[in-house]
BAROSE-115499 format. One record per residue (C-alpha): residue number from 1; chain; residue in three letters; y, z negated, x negated. Coordinates in steps of 0.05 Angstrom, whole numbers, plus 5000, padded with zeros to 4 digits. Example, Ala and Ser with C-alpha at 12.3 -4.5 7.8 and 13.67 -1.06 7.14 Angstrom:
2
(pt 1 'A' 'ALA' (4910 4844 4754))
(pt 2 'A' 'SER' (4979 4857 4727))
***
This chain:
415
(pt 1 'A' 'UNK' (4353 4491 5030))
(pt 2 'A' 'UNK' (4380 4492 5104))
(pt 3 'A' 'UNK' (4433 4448 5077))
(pt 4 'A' 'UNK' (4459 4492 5025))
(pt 5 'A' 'UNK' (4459 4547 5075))
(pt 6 'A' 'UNK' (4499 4511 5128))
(pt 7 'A' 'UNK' (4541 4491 5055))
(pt 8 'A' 'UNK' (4553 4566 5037))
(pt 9 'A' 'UNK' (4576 4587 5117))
(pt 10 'A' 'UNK' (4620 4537 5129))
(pt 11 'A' 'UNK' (4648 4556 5062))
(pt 12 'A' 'UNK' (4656 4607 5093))
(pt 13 'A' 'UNK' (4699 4605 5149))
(pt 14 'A' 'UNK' (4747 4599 5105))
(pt 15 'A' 'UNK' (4747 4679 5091))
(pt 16 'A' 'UNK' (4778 4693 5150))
(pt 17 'A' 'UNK' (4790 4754 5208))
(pt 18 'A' 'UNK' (4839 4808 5179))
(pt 19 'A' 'UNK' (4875 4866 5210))
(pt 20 'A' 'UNK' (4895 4889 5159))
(pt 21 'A' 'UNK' (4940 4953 5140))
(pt 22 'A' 'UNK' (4887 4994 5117))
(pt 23 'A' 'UNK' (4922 5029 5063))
(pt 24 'A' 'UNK' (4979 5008 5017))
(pt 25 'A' 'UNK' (5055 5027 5031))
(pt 26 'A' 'UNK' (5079 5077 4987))
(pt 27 'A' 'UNK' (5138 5116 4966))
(pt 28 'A' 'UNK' (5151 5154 4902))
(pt 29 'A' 'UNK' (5226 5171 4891))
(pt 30 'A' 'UNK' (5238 5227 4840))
(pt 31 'A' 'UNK' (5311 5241 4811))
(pt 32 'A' 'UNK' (5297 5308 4797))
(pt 33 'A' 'UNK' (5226 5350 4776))
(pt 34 'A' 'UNK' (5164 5368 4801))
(pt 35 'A' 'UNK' (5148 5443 4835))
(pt 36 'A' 'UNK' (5209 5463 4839))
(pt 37 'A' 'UNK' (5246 5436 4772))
(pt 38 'A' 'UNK' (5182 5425 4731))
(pt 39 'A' 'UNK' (5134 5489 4756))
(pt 40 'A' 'UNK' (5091 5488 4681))
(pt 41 'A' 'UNK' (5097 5405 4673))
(pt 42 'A' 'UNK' (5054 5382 4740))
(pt 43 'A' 'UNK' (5054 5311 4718))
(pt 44 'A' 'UNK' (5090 5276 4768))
(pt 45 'A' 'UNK' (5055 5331 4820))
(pt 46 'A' 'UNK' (4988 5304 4797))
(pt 47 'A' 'UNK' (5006 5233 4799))
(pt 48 'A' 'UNK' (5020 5235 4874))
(pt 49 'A' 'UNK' (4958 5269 4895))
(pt 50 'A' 'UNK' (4922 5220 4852))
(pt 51 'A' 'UNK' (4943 5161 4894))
(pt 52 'A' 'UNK' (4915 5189 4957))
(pt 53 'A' 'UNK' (4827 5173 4947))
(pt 54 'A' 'UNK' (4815 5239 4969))
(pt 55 'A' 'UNK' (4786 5303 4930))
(pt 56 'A' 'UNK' (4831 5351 4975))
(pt 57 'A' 'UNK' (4895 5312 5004))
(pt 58 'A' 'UNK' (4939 5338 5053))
(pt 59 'A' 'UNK' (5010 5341 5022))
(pt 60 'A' 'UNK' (5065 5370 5073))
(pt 61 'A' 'UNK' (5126 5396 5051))
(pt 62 'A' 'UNK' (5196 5379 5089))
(pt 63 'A' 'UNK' (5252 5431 5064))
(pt 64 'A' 'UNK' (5296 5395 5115))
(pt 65 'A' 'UNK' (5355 5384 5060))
(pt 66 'A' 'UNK' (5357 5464 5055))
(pt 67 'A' 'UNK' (5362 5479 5122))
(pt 68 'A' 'UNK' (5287 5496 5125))
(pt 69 'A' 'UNK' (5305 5548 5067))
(pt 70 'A' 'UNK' (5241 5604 5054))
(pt 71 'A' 'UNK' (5244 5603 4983))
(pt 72 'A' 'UNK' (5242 5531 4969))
(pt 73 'A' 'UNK' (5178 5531 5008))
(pt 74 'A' 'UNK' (5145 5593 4980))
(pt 75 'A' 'UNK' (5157 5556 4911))
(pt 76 'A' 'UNK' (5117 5495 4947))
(pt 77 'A' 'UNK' (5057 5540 4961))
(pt 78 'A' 'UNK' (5062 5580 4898))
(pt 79 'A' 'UNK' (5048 5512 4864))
(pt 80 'A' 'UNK' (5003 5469 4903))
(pt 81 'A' 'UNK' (4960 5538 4938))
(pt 82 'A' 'UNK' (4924 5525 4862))
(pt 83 'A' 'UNK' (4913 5450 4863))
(pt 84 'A' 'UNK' (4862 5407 4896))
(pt 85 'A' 'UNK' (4896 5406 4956))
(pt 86 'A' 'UNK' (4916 5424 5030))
(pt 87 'A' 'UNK' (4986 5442 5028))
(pt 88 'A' 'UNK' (5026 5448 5100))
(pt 89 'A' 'UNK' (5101 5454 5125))
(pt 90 'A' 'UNK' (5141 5420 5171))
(pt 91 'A' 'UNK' (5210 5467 5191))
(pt 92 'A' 'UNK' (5256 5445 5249))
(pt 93 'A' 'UNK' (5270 5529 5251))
(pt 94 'A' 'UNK' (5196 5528 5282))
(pt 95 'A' 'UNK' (5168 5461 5299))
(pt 96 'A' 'UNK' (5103 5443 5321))
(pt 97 'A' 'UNK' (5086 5417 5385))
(pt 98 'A' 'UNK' (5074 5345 5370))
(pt 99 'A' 'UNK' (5116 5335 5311))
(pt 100 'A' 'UNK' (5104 5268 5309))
(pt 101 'A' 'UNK' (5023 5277 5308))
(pt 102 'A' 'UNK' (5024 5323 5262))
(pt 103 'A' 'UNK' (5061 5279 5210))
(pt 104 'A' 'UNK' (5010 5229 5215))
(pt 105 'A' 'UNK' (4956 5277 5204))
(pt 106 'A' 'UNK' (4983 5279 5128))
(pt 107 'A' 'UNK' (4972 5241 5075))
(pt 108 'A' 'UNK' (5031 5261 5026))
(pt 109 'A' 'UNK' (5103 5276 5064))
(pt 110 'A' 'UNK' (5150 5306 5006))
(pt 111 'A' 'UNK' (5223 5318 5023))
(pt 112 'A' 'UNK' (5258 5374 4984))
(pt 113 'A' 'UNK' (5320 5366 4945))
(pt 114 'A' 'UNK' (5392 5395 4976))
(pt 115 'A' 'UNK' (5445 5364 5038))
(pt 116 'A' 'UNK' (5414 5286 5054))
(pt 117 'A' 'UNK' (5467 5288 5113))
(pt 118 'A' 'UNK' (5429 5345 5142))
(pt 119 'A' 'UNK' (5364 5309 5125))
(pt 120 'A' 'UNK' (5396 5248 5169))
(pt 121 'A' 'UNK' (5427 5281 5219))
(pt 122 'A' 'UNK' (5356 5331 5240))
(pt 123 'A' 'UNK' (5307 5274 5234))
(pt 124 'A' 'UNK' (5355 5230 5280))
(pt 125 'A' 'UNK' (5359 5289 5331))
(pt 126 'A' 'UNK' (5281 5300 5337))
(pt 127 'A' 'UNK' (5267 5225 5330))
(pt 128 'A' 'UNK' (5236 5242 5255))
(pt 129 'A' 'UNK' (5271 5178 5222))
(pt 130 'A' 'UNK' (5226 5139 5264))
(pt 131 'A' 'UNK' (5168 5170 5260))
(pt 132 'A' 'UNK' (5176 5169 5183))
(pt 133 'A' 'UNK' (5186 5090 5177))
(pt 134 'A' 'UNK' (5109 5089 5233))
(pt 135 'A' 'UNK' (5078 5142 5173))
(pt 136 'A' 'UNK' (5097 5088 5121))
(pt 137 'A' 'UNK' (5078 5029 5161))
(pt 138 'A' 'UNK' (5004 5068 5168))
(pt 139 'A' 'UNK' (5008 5091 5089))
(pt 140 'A' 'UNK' (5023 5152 5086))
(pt 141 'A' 'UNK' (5053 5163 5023))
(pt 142 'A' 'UNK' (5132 5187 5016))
(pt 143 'A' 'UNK' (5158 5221 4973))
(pt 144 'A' 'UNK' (5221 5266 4952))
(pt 145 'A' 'UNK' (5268 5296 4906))
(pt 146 'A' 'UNK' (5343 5282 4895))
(pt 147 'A' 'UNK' (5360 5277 4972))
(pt 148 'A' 'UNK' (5287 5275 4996))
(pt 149 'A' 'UNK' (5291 5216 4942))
(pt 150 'A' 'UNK' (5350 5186 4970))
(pt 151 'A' 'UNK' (5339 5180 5047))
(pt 152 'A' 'UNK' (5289 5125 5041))
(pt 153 'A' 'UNK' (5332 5085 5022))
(pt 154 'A' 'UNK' (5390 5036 5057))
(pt 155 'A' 'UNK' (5451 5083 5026))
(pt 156 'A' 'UNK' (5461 5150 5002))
(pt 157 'A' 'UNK' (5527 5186 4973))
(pt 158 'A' 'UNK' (5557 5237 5010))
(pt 159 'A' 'UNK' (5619 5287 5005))
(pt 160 'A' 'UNK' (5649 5301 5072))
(pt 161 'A' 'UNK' (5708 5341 5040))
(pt 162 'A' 'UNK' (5719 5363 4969))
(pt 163 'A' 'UNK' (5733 5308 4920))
(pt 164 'A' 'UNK' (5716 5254 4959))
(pt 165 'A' 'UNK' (5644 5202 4957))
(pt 166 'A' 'UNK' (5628 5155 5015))
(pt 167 'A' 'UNK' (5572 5118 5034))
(pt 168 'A' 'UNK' (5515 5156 5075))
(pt 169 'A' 'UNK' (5466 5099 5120))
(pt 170 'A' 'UNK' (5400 5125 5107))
(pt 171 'A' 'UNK' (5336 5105 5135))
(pt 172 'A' 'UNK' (5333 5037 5098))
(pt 173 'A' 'UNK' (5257 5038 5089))
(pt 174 'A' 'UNK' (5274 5015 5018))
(pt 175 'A' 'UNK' (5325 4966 4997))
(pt 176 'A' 'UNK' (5392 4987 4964))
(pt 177 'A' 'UNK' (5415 5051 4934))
(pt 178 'A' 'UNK' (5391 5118 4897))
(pt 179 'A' 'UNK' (5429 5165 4850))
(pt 180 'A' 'UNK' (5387 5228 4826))
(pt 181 'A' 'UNK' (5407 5267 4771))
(pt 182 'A' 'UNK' (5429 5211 4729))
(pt 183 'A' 'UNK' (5432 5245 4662))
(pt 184 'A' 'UNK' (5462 5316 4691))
(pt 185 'A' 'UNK' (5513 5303 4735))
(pt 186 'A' 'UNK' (5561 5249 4699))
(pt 187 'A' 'UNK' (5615 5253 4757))
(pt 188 'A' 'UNK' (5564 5237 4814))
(pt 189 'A' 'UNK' (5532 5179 4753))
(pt 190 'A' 'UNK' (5614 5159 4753))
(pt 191 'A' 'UNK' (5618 5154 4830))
(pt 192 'A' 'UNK' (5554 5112 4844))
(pt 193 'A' 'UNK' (5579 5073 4795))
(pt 194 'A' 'UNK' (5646 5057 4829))
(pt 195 'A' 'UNK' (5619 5055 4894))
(pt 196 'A' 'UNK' (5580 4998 4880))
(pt 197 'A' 'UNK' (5639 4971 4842))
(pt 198 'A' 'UNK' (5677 4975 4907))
(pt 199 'A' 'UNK' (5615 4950 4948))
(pt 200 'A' 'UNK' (5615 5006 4989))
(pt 201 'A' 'UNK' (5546 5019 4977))
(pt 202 'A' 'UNK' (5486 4965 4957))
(pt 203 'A' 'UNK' (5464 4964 4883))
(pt 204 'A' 'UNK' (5411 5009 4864))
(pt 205 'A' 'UNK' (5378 5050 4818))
(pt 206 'A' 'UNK' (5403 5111 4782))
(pt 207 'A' 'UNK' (5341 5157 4765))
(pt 208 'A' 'UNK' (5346 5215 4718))
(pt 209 'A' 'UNK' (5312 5285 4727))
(pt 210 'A' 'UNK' (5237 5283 4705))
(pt 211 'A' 'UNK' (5235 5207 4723))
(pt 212 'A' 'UNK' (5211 5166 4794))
(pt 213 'A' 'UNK' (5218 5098 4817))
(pt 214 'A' 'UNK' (5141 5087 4850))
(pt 215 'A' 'UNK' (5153 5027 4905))
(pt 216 'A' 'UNK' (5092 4989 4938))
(pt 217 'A' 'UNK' (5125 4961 5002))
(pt 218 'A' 'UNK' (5193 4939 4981))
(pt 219 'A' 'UNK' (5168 4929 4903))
(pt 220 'A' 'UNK' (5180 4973 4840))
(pt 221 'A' 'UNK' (5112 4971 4816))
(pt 222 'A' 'UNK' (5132 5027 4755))
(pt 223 'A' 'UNK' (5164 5080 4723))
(pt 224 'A' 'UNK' (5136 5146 4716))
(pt 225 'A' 'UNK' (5163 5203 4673))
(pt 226 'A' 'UNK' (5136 5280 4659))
(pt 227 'A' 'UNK' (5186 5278 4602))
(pt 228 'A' 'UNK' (5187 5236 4531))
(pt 229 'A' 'UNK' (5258 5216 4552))
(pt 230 'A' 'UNK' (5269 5210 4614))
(pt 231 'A' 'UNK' (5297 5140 4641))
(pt 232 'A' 'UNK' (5304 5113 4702))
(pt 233 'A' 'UNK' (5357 5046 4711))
(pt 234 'A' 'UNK' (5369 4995 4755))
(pt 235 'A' 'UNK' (5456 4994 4773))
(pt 236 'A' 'UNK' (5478 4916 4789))
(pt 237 'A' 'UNK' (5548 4884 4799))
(pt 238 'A' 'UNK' (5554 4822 4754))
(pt 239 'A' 'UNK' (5617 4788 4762))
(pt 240 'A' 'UNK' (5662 4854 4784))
(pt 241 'A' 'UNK' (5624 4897 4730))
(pt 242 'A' 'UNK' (5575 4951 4740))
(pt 243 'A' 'UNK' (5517 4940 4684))
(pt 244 'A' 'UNK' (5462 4994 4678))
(pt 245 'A' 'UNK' (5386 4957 4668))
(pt 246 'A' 'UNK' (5346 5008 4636))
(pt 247 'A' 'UNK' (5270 5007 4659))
(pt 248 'A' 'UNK' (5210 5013 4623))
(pt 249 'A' 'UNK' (5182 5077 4630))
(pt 250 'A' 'UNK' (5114 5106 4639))
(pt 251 'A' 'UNK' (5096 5178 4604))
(pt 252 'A' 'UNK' (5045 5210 4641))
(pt 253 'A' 'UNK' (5029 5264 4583))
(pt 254 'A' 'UNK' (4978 5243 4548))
(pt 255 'A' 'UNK' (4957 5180 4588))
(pt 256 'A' 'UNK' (4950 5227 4646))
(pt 257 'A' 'UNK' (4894 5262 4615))
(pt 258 'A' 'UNK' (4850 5196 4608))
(pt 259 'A' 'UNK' (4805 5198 4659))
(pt 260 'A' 'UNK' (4810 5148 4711))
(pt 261 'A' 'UNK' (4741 5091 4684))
(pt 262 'A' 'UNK' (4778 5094 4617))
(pt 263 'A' 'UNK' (4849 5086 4637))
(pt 264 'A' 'UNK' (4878 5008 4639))
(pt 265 'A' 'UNK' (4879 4983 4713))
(pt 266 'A' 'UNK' (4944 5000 4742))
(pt 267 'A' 'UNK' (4985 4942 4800))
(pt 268 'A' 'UNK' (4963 5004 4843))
(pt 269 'A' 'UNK' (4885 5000 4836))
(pt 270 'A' 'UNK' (4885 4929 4838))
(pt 271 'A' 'UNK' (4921 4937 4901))
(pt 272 'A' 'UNK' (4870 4989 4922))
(pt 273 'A' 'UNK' (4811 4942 4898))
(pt 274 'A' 'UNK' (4832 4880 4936))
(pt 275 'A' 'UNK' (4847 4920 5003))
(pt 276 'A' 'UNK' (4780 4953 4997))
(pt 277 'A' 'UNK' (4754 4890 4996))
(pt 278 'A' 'UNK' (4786 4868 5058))
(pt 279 'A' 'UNK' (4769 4932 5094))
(pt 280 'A' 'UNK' (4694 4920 5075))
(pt 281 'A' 'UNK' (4699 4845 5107))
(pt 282 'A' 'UNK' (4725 4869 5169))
(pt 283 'A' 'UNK' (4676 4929 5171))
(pt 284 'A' 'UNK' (4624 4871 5172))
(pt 285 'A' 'UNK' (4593 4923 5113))
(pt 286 'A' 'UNK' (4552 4860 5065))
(pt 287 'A' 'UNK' (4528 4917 5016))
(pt 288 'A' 'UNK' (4598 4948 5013))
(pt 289 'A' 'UNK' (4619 4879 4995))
(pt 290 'A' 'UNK' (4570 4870 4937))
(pt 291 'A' 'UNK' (4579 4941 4905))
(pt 292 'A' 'UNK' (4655 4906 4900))
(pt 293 'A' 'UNK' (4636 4842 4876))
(pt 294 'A' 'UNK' (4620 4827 4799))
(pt 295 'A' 'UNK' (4550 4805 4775))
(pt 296 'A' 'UNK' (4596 4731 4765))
(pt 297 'A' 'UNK' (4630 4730 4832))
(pt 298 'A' 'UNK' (4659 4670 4849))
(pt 299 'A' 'UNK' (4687 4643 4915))
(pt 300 'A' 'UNK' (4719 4585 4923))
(pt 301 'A' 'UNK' (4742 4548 4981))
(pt 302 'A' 'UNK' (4802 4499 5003))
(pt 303 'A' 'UNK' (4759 4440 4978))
(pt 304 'A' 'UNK' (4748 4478 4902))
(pt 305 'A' 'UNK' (4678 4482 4920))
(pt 306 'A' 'UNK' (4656 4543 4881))
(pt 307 'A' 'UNK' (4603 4587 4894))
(pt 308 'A' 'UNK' (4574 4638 4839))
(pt 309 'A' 'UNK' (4540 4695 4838))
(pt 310 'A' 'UNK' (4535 4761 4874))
(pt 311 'A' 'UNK' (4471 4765 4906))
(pt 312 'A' 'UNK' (4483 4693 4934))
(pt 313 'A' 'UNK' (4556 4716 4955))
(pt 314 'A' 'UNK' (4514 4776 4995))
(pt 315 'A' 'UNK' (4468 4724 5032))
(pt 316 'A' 'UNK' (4524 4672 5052))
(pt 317 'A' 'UNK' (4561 4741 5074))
(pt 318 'A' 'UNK' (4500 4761 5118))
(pt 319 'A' 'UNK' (4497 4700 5148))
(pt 320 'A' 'UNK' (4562 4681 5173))
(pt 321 'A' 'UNK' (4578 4752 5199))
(pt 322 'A' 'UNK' (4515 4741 5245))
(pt 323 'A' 'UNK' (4544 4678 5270))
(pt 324 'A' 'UNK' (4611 4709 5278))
(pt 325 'A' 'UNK' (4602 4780 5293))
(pt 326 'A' 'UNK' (4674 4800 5312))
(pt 327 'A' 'UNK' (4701 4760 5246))
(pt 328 'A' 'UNK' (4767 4800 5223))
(pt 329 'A' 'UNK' (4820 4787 5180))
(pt 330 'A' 'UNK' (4892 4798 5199))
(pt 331 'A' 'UNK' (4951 4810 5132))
(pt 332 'A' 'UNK' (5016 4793 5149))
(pt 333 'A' 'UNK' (5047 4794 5077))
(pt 334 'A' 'UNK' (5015 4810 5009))
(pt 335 'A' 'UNK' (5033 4786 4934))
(pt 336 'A' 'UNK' (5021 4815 4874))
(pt 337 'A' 'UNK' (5016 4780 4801))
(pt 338 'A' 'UNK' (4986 4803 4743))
(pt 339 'A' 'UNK' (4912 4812 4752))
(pt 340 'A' 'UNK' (4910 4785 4828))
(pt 341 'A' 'UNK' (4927 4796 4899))
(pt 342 'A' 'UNK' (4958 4750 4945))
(pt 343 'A' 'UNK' (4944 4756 5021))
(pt 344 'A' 'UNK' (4978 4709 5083))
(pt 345 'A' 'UNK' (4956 4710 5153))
(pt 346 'A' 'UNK' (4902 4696 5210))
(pt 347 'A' 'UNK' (4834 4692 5208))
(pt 348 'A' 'UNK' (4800 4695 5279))
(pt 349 'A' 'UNK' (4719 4700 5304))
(pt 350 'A' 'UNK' (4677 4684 5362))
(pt 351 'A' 'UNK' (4608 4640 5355))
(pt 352 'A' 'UNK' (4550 4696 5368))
(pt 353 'A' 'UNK' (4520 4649 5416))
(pt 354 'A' 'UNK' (4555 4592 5451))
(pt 355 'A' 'UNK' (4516 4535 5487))
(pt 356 'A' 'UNK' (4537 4506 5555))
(pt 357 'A' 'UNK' (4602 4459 5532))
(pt 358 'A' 'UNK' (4612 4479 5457))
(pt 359 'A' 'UNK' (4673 4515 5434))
(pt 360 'A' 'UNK' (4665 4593 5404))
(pt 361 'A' 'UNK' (4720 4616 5389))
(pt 362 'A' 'UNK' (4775 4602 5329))
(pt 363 'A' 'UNK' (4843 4635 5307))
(pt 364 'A' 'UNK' (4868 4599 5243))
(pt 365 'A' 'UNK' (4930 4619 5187))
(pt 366 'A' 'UNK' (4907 4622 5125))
(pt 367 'A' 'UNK' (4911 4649 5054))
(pt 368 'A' 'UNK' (4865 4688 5010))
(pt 369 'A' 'UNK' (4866 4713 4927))
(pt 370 'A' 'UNK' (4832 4760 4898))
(pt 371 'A' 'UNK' (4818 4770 4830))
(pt 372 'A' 'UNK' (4810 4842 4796))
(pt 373 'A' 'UNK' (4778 4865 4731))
(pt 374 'A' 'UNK' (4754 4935 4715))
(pt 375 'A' 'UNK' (4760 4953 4795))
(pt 376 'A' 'UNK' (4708 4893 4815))
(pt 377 'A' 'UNK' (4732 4828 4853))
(pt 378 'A' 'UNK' (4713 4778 4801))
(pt 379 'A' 'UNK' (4740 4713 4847))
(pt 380 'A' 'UNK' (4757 4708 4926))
(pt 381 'A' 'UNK' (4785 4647 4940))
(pt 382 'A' 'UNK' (4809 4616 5014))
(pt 383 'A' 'UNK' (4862 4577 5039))
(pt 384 'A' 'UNK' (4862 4550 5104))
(pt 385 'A' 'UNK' (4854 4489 5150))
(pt 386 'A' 'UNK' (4778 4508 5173))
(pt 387 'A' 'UNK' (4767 4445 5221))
(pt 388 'A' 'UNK' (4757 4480 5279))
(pt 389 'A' 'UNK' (4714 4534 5250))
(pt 390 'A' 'UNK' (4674 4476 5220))
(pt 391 'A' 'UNK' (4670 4446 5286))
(pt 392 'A' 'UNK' (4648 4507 5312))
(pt 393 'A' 'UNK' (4588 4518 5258))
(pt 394 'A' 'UNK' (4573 4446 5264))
(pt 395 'A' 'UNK' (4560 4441 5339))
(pt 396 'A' 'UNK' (4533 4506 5351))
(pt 397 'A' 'UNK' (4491 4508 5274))
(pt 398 'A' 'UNK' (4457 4442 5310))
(pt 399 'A' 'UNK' (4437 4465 5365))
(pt 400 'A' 'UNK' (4407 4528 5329))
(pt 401 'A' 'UNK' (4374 4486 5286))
(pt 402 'A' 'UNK' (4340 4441 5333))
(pt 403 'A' 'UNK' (4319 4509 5369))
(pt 404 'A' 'UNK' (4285 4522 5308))
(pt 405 'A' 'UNK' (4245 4459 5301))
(pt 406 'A' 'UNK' (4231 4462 5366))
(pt 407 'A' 'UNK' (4194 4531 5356))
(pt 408 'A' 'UNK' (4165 4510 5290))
(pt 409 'A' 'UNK' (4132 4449 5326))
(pt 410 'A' 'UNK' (4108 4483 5379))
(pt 411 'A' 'UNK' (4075 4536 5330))
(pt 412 'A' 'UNK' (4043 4476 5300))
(pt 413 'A' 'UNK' (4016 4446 5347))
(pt 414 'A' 'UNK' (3991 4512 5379))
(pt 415 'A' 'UNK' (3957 4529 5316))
***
């Protein structure tokens, strides 16, 4: 029995210490729609509140592109004063104090359609374009229309006299280009077009109105439309020739109305899922852990020895966060495919109790997978080279255990 325990924790020091970023990266890039294009459609409104696990998010709106304009704003609050919400403003006509801590109090920023030089040239002047890319690096979500689509990207489009389209630098949180508008504006489709043909700008994506391009981190994880046929493409250069990749699209009418246990797992809530699970190891929180784990749970370690089973996963948890009570887990990079999650970095912990002459303390790279079905971490598997950490458990789990003999005999022969 003591030797299947000893088994199951150095097993686990393969797990690992994570800091990870609690919450996923997020933008959502519309062409065209929402509040103030869409007021009676809502769909693409309600899909962004829905990635935030919150029953009342608070979603600020930046009217930055029209010059801090009233009525674009009143049309804000008009639409979102009636949702599940806590709707807020940010104007540069009447800034707060901190602008930069109340940005990071949200958790929705969405830009407003209108001039994306003005957007560029205001967030520059009161430091906003960095305080954006620290709001997506802590996961608040971004999002925008048109030019509150375009200025998270590397280049924009922009007109500085009549008749003539140059490149605009943007903030280059995403990769590439952005045209909005892509089905009602030919001569701006036209321009993008030969811009990239020219290579003044990257390739990109042309989104039409009623369409957005939803990136996790740097990846297009989908598609989402409030209209039947909307369409959203993906502009390359192929040997001198522009060539329009249309992307599979995702209707939110009717699938929007599923509600959320019924609805097919989405890259997002596996995302969410595997994260949680991370968050719950570094919280130390063993019945957090279990209400995520699968009545099968397997974990397997570098070695493929596997072991199954929840309530056993729970124990072997216990255990080896008491012997390594600081135990975290730091992501450097995440992967998604298909069903799992990928995660690369450093796993570091401190033995609870050194004796005189034994080593405590180990910081190790190393790898982890998780495995999602119907929002439950059906397999955790580690990666890493663990001999220090089972040098650790080895030396220190010995003298521990002939502590315990020790007692045990000395209860004996007391009794």
């Amino acid at each position: 029995m003591l030797k299947n325990c000893f088994s199951i924790l150095i097993l686990f020091a393969q797990i690992s210490t994570m800091t990870i970023r609690h919450k996923p990266r997020q933008i959502v890039a519309l062409g065209g729609g929402m509040f103030s294009m869409e007021p009676d459609n809502g769909l693409l409104d309600k899909y962004i509140l829905n990635l935030v696990p919150k029953e009342r998010p608070r979603i600020c709106f930046m009217g930055t592109a029209s010059n801090d304009g009233i009525e674009y704003r009143e049309m804000f609050y008009s639409f979102f004063r009636n949702k599940q919400c806590e709707p807020a403003h940010l104007a540069f006509n009447d800034p707060p104090d901190d602008i930069e801590a109340f940005i990071m109090q949200q958790d929705i920023i969405h830009v407003g359609g209108g001039n994306t030089t003005l957007i560029i040239d205001t967030w520059k002047k009161y430091g906003v374009d960095a305080i954006m890319k620290k709001a997506w690096n802590a996961g608040i979500i971004l999002t925008g229309m048109s030019a509150g689509a375009i200025c998270w990207f590397d280049d924009g489009i922009t007109n500085p006299s009549p008749g003539v389209l140059t490149r605009l630098p943007c903030l280059g949180i995403l990769k590439g280009s952005f045209c909005p508008h892509y089905d009602e504006r030919a001569e701006l489709r036209e321009s993008f077009k030969k811009l990239i043909r020219q290579k003044v700008i990257k390739e990109g994506y042309g989104v039409e109105d009623g369409a957005a391009l939803h990136f996790v981190d740097n990846d297009l994880i989908r598609v989402v439309t409030s209209r039947t046929n909307a369409s959203a493409f993906k502009v390359k250069l192929r040997r001198g020739k522009v060539t329009e990749e249309r992307l599979k699209p995702h209707y939110l009418g009717r699938d929007s109305e599923v509600s959320p246990e019924k609805a097919p797992a989405t890259e997002l809530e596996i995302l969410k899922t595997a994260i949680a699970f991370v968050e719950k190891i570094n919280e130390h929180d063993t019945d957090g852990l279990g209400e995520l784990m699968s009545d099968d749970h397997r974990f397997i370690d570098s070695m493929d020895n596997v072991v199954t089973g929840r309530e056993e996963m729970i124990k072997a948890w216990k255990g080896f966060l008491s012997w390594f009570p600081d135990y975290r887990i730091t992501v450097l990079n995440t992967l998604m495919s298909g069903d799992s999650v990928g995660f690369f970095g450093r796993a570091t912990g401190t033995f609870s109790n050194k004796r005189p002459g034994a080593r405590d303390k180990f910081d190790i790279t190393a790898s982890w997978r998780a495995r999602i079905k119907d929002g439950k971490v059906i397999e955790w598997q580690a990666i890493a080279d663990n001999e220090a950490v089972r040098a650790i458990i080895d030396l220190n789990g010995r003298y521990e255990l002939i502590e315990r003999l020790e007692k045990e005999s000395i209860k004996m022969r007391e009794s």
